[in-house]
mmCIF file of the N, C-alpha and C atoms, coordinates in Angstrom:
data_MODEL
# 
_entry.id   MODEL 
# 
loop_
_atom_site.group_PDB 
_atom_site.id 
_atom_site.type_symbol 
_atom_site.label_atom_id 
_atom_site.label_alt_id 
_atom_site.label_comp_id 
_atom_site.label_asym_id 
_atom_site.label_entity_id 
_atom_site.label_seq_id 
_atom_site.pdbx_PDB_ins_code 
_atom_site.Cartn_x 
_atom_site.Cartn_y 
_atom_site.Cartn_z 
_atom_site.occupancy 
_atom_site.B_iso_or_equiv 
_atom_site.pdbx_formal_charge 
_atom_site.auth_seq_id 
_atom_site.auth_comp_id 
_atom_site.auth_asym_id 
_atom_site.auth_atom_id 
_atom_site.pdbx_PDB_model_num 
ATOM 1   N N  . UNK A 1 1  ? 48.349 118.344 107.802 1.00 0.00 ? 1  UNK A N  1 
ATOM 2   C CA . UNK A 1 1  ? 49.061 117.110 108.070 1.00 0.00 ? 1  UNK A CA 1 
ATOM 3   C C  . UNK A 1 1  ? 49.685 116.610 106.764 1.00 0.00 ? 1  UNK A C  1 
ATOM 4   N N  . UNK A 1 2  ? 50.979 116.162 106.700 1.00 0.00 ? 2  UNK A N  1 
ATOM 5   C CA . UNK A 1 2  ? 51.537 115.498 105.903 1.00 0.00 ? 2  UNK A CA 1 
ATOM 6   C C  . UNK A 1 2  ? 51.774 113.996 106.081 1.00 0.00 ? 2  UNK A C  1 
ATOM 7   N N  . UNK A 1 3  ? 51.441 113.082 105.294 1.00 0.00 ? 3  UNK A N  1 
ATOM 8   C CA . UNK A 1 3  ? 52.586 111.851 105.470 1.00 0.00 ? 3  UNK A CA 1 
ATOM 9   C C  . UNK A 1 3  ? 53.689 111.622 104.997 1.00 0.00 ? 3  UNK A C  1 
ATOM 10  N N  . UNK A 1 4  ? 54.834 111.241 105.787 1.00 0.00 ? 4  UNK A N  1 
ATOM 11  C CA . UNK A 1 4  ? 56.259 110.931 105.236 1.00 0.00 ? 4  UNK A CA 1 
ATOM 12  C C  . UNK A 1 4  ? 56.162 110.097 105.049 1.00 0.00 ? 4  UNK A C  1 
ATOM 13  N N  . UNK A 1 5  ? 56.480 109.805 103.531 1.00 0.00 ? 5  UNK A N  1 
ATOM 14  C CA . UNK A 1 5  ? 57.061 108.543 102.809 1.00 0.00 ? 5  UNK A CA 1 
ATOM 15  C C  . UNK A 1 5  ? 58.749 108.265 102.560 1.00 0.00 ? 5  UNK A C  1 
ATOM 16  N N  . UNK A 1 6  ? 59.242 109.313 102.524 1.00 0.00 ? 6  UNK A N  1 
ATOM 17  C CA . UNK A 1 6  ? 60.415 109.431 102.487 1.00 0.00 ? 6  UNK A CA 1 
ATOM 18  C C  . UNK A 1 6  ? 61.029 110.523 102.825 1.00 0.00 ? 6  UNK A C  1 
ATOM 19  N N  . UNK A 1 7  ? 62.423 110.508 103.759 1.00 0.00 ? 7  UNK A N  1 
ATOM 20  C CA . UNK A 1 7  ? 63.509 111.155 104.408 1.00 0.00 ? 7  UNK A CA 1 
ATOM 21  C C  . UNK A 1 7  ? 64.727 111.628 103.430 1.00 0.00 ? 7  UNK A C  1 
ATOM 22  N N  . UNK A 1 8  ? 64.859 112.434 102.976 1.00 0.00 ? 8  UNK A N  1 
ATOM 23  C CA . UNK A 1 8  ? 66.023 112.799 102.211 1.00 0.00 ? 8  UNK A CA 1 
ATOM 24  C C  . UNK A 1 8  ? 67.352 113.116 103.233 1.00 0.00 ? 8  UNK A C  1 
ATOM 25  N N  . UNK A 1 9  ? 66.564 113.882 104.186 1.00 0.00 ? 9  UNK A N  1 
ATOM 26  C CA . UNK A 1 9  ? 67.791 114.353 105.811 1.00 0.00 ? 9  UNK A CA 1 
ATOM 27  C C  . UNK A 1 9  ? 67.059 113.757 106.915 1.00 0.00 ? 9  UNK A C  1 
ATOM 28  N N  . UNK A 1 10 ? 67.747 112.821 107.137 1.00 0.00 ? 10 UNK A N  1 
ATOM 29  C CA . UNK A 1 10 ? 67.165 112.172 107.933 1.00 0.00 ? 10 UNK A CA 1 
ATOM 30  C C  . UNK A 1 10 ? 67.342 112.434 108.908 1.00 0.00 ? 10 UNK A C  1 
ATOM 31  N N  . UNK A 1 11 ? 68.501 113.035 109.252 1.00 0.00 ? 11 UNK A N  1 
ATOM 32  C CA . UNK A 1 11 ? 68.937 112.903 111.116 1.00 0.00 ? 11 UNK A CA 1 
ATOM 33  C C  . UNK A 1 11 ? 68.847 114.895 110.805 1.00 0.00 ? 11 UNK A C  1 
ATOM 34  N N  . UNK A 1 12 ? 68.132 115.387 109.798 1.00 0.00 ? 12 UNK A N  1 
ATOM 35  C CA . UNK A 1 12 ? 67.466 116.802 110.030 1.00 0.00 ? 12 UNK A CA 1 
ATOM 36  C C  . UNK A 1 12 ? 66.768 117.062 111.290 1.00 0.00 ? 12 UNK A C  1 
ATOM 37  N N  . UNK A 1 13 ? 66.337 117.840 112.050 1.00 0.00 ? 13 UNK A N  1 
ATOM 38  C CA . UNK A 1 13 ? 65.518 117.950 113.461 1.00 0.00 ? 13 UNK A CA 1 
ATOM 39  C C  . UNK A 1 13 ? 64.228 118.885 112.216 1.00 0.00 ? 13 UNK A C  1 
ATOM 40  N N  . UNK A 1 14 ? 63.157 118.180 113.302 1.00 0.00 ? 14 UNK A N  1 
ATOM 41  C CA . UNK A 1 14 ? 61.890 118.449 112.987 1.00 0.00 ? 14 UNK A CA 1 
ATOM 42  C C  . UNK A 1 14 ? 61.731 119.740 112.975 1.00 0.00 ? 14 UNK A C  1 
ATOM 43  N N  . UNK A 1 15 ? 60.614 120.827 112.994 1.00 0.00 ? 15 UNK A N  1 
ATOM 44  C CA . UNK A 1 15 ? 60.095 122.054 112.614 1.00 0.00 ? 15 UNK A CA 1 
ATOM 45  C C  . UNK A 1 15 ? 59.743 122.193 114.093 1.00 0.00 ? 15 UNK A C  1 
ATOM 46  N N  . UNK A 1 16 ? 59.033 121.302 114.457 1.00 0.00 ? 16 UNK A N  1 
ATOM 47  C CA . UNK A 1 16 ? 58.798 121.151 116.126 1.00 0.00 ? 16 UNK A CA 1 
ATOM 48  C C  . UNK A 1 16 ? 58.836 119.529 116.420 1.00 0.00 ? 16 UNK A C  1 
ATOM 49  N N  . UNK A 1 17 ? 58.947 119.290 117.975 1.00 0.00 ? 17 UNK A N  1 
ATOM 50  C CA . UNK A 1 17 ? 59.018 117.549 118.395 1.00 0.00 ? 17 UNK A CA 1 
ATOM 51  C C  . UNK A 1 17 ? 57.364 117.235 118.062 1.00 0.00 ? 17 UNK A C  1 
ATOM 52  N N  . UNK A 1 18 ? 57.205 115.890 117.413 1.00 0.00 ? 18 UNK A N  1 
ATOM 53  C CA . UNK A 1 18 ? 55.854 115.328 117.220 1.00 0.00 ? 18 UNK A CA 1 
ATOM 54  C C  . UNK A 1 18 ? 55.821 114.109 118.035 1.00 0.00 ? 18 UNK A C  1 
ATOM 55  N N  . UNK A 1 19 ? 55.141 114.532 119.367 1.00 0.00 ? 19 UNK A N  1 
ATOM 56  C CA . UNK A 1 19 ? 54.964 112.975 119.811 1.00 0.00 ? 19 UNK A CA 1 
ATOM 57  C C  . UNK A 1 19 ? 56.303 112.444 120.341 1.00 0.00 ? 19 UNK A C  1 
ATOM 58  N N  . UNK A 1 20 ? 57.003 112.976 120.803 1.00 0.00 ? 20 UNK A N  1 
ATOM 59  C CA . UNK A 1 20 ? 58.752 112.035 121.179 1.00 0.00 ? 20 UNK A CA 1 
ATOM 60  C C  . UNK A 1 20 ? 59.413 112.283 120.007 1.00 0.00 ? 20 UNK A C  1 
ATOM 61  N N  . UNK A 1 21 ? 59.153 112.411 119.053 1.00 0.00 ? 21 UNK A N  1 
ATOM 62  C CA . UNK A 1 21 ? 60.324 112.059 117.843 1.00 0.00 ? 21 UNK A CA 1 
ATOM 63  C C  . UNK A 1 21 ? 60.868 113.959 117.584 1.00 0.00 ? 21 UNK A C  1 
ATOM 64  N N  . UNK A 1 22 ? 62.332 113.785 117.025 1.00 0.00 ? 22 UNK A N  1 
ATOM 65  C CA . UNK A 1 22 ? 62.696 114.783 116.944 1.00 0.00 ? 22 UNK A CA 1 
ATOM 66  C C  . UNK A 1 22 ? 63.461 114.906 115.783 1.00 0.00 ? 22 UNK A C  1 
ATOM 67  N N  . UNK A 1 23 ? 63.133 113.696 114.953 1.00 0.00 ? 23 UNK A N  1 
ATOM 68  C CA . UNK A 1 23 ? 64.527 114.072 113.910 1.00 0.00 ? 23 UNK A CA 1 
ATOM 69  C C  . UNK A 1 23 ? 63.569 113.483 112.664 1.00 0.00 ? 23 UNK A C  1 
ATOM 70  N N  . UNK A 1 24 ? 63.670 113.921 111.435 1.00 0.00 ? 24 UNK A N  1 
ATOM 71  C CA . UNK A 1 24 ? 63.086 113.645 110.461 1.00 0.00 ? 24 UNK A CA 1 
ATOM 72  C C  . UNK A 1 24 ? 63.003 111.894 110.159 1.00 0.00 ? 24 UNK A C  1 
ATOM 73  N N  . UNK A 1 25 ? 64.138 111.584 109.968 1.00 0.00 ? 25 UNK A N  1 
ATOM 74  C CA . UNK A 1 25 ? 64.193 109.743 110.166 1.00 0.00 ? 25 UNK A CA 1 
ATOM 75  C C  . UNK A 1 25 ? 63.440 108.776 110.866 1.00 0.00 ? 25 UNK A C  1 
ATOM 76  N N  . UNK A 1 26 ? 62.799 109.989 112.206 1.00 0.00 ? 26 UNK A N  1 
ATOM 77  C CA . UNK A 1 26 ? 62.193 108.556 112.470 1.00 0.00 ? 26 UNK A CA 1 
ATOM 78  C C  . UNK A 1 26 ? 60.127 109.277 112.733 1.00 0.00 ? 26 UNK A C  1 
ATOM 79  N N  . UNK A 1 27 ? 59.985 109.759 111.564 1.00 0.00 ? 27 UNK A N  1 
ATOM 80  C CA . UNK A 1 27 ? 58.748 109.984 110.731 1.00 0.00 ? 27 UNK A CA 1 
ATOM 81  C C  . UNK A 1 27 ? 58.510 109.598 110.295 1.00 0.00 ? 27 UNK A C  1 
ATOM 82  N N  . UNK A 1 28 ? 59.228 108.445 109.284 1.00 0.00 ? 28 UNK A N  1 
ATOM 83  C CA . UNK A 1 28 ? 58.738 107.302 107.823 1.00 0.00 ? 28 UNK A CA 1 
ATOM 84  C C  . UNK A 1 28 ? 57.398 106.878 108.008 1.00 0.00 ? 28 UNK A C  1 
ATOM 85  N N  . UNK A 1 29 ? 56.629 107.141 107.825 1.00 0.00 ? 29 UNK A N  1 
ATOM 86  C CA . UNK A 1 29 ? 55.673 106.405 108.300 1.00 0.00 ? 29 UNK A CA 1 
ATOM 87  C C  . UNK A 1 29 ? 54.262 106.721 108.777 1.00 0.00 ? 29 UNK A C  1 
ATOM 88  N N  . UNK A 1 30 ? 54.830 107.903 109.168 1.00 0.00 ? 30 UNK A N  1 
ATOM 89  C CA . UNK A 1 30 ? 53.419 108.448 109.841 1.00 0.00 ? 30 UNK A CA 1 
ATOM 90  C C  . UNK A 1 30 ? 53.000 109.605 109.573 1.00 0.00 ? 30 UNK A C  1 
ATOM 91  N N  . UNK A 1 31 ? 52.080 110.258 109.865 1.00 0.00 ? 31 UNK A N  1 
ATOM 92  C CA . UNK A 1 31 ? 51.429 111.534 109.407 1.00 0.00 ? 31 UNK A CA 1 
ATOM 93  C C  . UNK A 1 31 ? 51.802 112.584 110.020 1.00 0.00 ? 31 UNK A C  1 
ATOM 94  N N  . UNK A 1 32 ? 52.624 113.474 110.026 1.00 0.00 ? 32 UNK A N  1 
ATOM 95  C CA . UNK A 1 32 ? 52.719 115.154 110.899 1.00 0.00 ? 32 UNK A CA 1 
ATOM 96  C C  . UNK A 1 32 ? 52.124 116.019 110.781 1.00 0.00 ? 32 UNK A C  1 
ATOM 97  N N  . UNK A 1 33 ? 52.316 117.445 111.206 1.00 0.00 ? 33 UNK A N  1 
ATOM 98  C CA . UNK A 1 33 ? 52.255 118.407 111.182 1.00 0.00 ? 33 UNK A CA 1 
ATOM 99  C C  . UNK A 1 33 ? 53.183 119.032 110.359 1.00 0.00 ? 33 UNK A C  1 
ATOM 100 N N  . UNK A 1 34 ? 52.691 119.770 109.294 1.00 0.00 ? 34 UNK A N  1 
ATOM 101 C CA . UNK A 1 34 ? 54.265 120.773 108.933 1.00 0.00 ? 34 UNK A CA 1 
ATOM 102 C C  . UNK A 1 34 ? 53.607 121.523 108.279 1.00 0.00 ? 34 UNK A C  1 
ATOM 103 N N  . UNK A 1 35 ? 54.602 122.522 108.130 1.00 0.00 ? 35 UNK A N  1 
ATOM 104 C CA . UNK A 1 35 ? 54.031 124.025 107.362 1.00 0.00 ? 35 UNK A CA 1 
ATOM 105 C C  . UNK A 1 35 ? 53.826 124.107 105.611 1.00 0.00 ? 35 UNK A C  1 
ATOM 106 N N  . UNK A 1 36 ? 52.999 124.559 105.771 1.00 0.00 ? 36 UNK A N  1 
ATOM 107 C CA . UNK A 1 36 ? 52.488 124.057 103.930 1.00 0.00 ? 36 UNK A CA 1 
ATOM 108 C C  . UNK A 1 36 ? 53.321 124.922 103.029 1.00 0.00 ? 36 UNK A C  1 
ATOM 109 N N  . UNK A 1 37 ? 54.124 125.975 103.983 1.00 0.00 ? 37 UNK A N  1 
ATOM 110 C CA . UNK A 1 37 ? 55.012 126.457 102.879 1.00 0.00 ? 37 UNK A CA 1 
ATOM 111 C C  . UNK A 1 37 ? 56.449 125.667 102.381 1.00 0.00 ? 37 UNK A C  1 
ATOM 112 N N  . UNK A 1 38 ? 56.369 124.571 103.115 1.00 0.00 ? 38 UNK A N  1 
ATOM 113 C CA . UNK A 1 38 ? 57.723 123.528 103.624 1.00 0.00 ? 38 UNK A CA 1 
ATOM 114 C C  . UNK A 1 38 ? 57.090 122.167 102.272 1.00 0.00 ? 38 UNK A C  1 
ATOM 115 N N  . UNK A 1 39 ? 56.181 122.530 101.686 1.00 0.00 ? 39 UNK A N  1 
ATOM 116 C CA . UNK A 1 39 ? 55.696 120.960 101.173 1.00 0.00 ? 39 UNK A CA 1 
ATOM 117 C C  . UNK A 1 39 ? 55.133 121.003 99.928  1.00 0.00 ? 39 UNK A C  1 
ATOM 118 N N  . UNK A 1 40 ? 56.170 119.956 99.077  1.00 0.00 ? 40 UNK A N  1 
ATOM 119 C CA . UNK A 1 40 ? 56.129 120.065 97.547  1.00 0.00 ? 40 UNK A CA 1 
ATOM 120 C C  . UNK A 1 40 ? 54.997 118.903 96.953  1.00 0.00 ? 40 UNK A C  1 
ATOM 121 N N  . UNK A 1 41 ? 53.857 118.801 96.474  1.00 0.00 ? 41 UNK A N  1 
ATOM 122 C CA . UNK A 1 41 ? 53.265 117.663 96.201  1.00 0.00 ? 41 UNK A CA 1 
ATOM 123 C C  . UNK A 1 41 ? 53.666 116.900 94.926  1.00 0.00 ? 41 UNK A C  1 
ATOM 124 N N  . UNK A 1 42 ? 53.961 115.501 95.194  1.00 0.00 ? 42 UNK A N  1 
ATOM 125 C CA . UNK A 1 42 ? 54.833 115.010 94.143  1.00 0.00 ? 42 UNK A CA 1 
ATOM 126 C C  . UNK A 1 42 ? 53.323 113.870 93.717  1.00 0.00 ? 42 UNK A C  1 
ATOM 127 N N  . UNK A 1 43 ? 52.610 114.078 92.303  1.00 0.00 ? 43 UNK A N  1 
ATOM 128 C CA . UNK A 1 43 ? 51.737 112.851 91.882  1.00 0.00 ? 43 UNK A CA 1 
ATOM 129 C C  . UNK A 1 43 ? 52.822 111.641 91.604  1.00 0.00 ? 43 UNK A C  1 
ATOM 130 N N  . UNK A 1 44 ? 51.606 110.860 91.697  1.00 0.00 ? 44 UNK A N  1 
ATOM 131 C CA . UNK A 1 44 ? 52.188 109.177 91.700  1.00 0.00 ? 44 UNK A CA 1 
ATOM 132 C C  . UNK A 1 44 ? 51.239 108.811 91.178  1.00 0.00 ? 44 UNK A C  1 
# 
């Protein structure tokens, strides 16, 4: 699981639909599914 904090492509389509949603934009917020080869960890 990832959380999106931020959308760079927003109106991108998801990897698969999560729950109704289908487009990266309207993820802000919540936690997904995505492939760990898809995901850069940025410290804060």
């Amino acid at each position: 699981m990832v959380h999106v904090d931020l959308a760079l492509a927003k109106s991108e389509d998801l990897i698969r639909p999560y729950k109704g949603y289908k487009i990266v934009g309207h993820v802000v917020g919540l936690e997904i599914a995505w492939p760990a080869i898809f995901v850069d960890k940025i410290n804060g």
